[in-house]
DONULUM-700116 format. One record per residue (C-alpha): residue in three letters; z negated, y, x. Coordinates in steps of 0.02 Angstrom, whole numbers, plus 50000, padded with zeros to 5 digits. Layout:
<atoms>
<atom aa="ALA" pz="Z" py="Y" px="X"/>
...
</atoms>
This chain:
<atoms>
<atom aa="UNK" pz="50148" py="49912" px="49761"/>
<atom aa="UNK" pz="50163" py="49979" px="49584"/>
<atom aa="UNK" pz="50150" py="49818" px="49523"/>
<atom aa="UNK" pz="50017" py="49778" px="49616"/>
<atom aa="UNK" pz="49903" py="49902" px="49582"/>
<atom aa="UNK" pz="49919" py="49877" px="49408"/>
<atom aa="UNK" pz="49833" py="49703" px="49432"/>
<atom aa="UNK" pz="49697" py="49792" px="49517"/>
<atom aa="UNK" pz="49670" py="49963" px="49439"/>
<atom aa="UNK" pz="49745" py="49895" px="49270"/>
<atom aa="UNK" pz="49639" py="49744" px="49281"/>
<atom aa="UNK" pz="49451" py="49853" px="49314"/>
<atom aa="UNK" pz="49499" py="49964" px="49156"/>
<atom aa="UNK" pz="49530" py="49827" px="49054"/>
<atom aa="UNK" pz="49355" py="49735" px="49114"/>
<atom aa="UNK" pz="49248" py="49892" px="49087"/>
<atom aa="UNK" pz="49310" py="49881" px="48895"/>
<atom aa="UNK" pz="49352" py="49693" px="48884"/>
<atom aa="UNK" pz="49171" py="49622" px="49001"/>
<atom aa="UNK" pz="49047" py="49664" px="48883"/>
<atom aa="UNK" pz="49105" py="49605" px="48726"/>
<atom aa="UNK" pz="49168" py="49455" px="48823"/>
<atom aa="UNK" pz="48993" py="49400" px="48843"/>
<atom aa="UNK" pz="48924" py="49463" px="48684"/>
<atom aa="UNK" pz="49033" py="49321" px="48593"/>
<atom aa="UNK" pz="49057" py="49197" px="48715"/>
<atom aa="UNK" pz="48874" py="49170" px="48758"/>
<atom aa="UNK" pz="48790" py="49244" px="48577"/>
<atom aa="UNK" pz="48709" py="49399" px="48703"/>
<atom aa="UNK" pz="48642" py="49538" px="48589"/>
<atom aa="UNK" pz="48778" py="49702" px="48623"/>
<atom aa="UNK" pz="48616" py="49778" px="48745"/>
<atom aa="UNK" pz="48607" py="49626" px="48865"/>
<atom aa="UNK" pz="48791" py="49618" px="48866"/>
<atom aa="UNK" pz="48842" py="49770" px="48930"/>
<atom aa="UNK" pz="48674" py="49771" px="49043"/>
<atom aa="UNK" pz="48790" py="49605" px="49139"/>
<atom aa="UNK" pz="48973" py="49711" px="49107"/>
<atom aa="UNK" pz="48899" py="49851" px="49198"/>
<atom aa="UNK" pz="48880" py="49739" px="49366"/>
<atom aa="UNK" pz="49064" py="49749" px="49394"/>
<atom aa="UNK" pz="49062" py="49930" px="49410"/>
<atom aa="UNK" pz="48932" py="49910" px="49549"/>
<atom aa="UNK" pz="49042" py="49842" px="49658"/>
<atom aa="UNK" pz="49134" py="49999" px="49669"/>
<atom aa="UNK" pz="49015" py="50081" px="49787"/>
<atom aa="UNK" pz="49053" py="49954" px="49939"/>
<atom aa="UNK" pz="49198" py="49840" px="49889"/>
<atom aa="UNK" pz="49336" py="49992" px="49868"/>
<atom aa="UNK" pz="49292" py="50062" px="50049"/>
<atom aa="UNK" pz="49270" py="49886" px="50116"/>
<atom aa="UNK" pz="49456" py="49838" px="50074"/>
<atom aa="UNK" pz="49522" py="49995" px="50153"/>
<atom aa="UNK" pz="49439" py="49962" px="50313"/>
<atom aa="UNK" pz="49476" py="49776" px="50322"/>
<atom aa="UNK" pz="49644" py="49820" px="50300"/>
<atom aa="UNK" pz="49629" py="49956" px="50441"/>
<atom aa="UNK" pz="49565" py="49807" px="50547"/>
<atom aa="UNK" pz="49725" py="49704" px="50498"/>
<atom aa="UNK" pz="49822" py="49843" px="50533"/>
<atom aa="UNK" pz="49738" py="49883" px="50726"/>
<atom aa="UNK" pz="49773" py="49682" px="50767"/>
<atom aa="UNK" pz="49934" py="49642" px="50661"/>
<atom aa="UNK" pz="50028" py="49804" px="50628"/>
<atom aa="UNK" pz="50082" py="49819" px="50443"/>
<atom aa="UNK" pz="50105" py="49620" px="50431"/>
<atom aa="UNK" pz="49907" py="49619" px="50443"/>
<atom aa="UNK" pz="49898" py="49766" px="50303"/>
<atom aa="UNK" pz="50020" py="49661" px="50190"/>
<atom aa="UNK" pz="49942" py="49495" px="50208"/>
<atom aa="UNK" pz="49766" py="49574" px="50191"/>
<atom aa="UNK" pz="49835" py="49660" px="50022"/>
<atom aa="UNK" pz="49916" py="49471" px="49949"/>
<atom aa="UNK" pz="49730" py="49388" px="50000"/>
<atom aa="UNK" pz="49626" py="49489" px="49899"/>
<atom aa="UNK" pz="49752" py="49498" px="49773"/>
<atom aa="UNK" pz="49770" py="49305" px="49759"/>
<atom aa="UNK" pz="49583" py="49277" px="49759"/>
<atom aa="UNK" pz="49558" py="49422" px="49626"/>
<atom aa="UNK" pz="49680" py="49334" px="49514"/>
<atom aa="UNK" pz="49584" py="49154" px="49559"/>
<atom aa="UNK" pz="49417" py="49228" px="49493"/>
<atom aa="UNK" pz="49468" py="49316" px="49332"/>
<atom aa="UNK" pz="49545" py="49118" px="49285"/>
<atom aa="UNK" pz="49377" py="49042" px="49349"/>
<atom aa="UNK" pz="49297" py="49174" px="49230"/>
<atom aa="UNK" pz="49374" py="49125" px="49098"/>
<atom aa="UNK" pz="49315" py="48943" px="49106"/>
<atom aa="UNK" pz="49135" py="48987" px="49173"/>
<atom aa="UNK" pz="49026" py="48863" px="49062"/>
<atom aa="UNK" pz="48861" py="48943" px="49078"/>
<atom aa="UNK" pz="48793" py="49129" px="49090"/>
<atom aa="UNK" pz="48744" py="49108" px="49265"/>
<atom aa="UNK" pz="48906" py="49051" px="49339"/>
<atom aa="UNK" pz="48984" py="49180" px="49229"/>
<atom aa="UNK" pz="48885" py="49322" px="49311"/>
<atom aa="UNK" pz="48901" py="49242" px="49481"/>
<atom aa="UNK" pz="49115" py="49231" px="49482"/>
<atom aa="UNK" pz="49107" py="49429" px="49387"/>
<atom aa="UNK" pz="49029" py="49484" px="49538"/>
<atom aa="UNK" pz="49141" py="49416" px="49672"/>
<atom aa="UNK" pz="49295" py="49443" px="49549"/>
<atom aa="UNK" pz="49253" py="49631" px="49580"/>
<atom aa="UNK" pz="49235" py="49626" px="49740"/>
<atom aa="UNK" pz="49394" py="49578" px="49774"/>
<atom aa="UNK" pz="49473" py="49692" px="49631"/>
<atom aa="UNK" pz="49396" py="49836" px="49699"/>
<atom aa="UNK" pz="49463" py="49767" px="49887"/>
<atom aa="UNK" pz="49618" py="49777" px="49825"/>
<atom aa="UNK" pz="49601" py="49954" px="49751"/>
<atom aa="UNK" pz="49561" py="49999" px="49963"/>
<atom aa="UNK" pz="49703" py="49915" px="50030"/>
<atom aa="UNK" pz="49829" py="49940" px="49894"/>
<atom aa="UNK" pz="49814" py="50132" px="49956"/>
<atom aa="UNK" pz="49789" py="50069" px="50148"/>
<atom aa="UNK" pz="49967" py="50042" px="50127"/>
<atom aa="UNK" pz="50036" py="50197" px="50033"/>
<atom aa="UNK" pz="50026" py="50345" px="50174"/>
<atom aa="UNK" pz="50156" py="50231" px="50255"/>
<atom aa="UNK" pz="50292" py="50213" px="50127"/>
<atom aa="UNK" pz="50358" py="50385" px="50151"/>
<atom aa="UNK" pz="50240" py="50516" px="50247"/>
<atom aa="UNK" pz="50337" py="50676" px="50190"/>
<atom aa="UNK" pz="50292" py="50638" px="50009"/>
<atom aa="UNK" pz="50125" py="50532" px="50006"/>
<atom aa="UNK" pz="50067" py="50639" px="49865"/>
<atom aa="UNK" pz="50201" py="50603" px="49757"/>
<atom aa="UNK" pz="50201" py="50420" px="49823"/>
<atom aa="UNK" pz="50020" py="50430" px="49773"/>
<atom aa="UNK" pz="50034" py="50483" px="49602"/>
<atom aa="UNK" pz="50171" py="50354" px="49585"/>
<atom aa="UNK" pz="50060" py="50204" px="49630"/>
<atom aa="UNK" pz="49931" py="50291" px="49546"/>
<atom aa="UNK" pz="50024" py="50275" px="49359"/>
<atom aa="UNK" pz="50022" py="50090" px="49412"/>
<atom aa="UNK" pz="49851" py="50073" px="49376"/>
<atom aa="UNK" pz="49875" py="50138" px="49176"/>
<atom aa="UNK" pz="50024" py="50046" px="49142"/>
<atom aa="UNK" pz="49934" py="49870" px="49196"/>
<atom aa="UNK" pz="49778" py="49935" px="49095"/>
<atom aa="UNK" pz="49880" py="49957" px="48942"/>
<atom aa="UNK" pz="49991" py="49795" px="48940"/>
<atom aa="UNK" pz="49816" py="49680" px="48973"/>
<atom aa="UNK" pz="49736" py="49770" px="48840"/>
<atom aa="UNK" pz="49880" py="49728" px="48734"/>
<atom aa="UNK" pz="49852" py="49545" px="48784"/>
<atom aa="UNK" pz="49661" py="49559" px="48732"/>
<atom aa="UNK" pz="49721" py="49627" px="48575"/>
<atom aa="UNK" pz="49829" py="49495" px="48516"/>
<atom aa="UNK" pz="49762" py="49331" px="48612"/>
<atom aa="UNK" pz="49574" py="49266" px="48621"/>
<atom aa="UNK" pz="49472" py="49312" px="48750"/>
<atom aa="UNK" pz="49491" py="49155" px="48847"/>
<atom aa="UNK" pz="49680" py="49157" px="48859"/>
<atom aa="UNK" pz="49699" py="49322" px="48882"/>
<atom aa="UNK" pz="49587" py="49313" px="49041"/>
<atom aa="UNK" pz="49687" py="49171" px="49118"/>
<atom aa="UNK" pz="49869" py="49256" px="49068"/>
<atom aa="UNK" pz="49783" py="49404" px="49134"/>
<atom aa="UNK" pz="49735" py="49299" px="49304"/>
<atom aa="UNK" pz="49908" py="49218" px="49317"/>
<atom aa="UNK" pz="49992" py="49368" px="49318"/>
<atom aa="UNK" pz="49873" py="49442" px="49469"/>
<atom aa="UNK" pz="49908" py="49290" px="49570"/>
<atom aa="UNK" pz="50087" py="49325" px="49545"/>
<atom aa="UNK" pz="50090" py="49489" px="49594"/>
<atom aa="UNK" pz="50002" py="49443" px="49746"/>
<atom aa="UNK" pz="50184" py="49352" px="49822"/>
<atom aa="UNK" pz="50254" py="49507" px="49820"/>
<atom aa="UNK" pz="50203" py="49569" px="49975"/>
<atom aa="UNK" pz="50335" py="49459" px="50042"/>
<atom aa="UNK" pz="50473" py="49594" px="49969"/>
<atom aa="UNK" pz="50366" py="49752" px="50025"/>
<atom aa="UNK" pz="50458" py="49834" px="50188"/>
<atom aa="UNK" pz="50397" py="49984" px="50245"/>
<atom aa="UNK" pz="50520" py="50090" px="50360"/>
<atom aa="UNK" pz="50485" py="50073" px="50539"/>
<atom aa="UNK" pz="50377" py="49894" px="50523"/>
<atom aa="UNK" pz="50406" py="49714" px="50492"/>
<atom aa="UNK" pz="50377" py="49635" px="50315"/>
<atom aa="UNK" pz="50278" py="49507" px="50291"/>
<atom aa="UNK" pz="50369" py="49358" px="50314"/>
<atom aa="UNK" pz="50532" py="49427" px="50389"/>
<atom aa="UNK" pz="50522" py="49540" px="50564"/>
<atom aa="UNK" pz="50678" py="49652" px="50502"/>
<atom aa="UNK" pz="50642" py="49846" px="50519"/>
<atom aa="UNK" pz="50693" py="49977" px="50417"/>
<atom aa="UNK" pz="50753" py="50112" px="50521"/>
<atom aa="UNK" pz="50741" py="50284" px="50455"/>
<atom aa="UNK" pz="50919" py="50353" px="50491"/>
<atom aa="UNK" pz="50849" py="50540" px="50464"/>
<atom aa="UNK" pz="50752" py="50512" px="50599"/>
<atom aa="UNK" pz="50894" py="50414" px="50708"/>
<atom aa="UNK" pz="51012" py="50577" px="50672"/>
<atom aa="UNK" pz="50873" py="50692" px="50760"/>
<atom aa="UNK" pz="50846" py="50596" px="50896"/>
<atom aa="UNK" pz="51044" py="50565" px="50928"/>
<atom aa="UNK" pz="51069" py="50762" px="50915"/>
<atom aa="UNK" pz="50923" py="50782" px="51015"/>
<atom aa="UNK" pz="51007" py="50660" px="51149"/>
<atom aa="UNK" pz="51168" py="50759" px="51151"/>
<atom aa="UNK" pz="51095" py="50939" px="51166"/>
<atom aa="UNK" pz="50996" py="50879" px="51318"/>
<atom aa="UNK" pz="51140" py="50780" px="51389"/>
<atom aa="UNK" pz="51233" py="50948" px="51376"/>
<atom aa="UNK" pz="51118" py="51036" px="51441"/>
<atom aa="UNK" pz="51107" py="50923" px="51605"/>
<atom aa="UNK" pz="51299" py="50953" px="51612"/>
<atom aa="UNK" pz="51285" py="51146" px="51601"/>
<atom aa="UNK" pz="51170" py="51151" px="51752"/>
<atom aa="UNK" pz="51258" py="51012" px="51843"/>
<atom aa="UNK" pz="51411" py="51122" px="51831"/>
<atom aa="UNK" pz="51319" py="51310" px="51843"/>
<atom aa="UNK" pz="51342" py="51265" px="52045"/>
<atom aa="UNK" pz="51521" py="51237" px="52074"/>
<atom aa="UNK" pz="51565" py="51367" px="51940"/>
<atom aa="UNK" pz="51457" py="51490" px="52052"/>
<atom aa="UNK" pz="51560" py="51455" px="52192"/>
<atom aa="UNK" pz="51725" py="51447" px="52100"/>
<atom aa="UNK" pz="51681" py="51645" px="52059"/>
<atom aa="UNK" pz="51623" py="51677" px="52253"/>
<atom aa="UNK" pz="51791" py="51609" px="52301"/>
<atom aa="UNK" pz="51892" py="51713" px="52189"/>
<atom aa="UNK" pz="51781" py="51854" px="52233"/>
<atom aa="UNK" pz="51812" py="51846" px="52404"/>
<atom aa="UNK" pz="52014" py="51812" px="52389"/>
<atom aa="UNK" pz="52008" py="51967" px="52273"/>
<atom aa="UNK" pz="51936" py="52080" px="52423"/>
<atom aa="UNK" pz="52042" py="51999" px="52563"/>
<atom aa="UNK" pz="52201" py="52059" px="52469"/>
<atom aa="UNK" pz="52144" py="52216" px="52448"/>
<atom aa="UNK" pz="52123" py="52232" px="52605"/>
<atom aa="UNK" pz="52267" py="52168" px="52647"/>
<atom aa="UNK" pz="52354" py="52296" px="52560"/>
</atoms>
């Protein structure tokens, strides 16, 4: 997941520095116009973020954590799909047409990257959190790196080969307690196994203490009563 956010999180850094100039030199656009076009990728962010969360919720609700994992390696696949299809755009228009639906999806995979996170390890989702969170940096600083030292062209498409990379690796993401993607195994959480299997054995000896409370009740009667007959007796 780490990984994966990079090529989300990374990836909308990089575009908010990288978008503008992109289309100042590609198509000649004065530095004004081009960062007028850049700026439409940020837009996205007010529906596309939220709208990845709750489509994976919807995954989740129908398909357990196999829906929230295949949701997560869709929009990561198509994200990656886009920024190559950006790359070799030909005119303005289609340009400004595939940045839009590229962000979508980047920002869709923002939602459902952390769809997935509360369910890793509950106790410690902050630090889980923050963890994933750091993803985001790294990826920004090893594609700026790529923008740095390759043109803008190639570094788009290495850029969009590595998101569509990341995107199979759903396939090794297991969460305790659910299936992975492609494999049904479960990942128990032995913690939790030991509680319950204490819990088991403190009830099953409690149902012994009261199932022998009766006879041991009339064991003392007895002895009670033997007790008084011999003094008597005597």
């Amino acid at each position: 997941i780490f990984i994966q956010y990079a090529c989300c999180f990374g990836v909308e850094i990089t575009m908010n520095n990288a978008a503008a100039l992109y289309f100042k030199e590609e198509f000649g656009l004065s530095t004004e116009s081009a960062a007028a076009i850049a700026s439409i990728f940020g837009w996205m962010n007010l529906f596309a973020r939220g709208l990845g969360g709750f489509l994976s919720d919807k995954a989740n609700a129908r398909w357990g954590m196999r829906g929230r994992l295949a949701w997560q390696s869709f929009v990561l696949f198509m994200e990656g799909f886009m920024v190559i299809s950006f790359a070799n755009s030909s005119t303005l228009a289609t340009a400004i047409a595939v940045l839009v639906f590229f962000s979508i999806f980047v920002q869709a995979a923002e939602g459902s990257s952390y769809g997935i996170v509360p369910y890793v390890n509950p106790p410690i989702t902050g630090s889980i959190s923050g963890i994933i969170g750091a993803g985001g940096n790294v990826g920004a600083a090893v594609f700026s790196t790529c923008f740095r030292q390759l043109s803008a062209k190639l570094a788009f498409t290495v850029m969009g080969i590595v998101i569509v990379a990341s995107s199979f690796l759903s396939v090794v993401i297991f969460i305790p307690g659910h299936p992975g993607l492609v494999f049904r195994t479960q990942v128990e959480d032995k913690q939790a196994g030991g509680d319950v299997e204490v819990a088991s054995s403190v009830e099953v000896d409690t149902e012994s203490s009261i199932e022998q409370s009766p006879s041991d009740s009339l064991n003392s009667s007895t002895l009670s009563d033997a007790a008084d007959l011999e003094d008597f007796s005597s």
